[in-house]
C-alpha positions in Angstrom: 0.0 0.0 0.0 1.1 3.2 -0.9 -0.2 6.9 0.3 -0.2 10.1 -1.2 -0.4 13.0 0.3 -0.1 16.6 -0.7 1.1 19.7 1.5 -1.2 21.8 3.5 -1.8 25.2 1.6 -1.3 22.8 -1.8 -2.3 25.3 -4.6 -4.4 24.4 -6.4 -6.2 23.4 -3.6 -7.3 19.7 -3.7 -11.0 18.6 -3.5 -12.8 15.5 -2.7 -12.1 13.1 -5.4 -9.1 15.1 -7.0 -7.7 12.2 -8.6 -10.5 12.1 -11.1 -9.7 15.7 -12.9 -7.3 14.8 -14.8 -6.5 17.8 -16.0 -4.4 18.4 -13.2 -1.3 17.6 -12.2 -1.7 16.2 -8.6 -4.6 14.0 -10.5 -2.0 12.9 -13.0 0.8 11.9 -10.3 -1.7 10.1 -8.8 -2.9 7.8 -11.4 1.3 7.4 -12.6 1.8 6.2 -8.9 -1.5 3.5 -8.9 -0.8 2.3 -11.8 3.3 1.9 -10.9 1.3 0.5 -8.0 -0.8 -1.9 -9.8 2.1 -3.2 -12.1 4.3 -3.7 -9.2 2.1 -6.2 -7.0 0.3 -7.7 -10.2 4.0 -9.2 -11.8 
């Protein structure tokens, strides 16, 4: 299991559900990090 977690005062500031807007980059490093996730315990 791996967390992410972004600094307080992170701008933009993150909603609920960020990681689905993926227009932005927090969104973007999230889905690189599941998926490096999902490759990693899935070999």
């Amino acid at each position: 299991m791996e967390e992410v977690f972004y600094p307080e005062g992170y701008t933009p500031a993150l909603g609920h559900e960020y990681q689905f807007k993926l227009e932005t980059t927090a969104a973007e490093e999230t889905l690189r990090s599941m998926l490096d996730f999902a490759h990693r315990v899935t070999q």
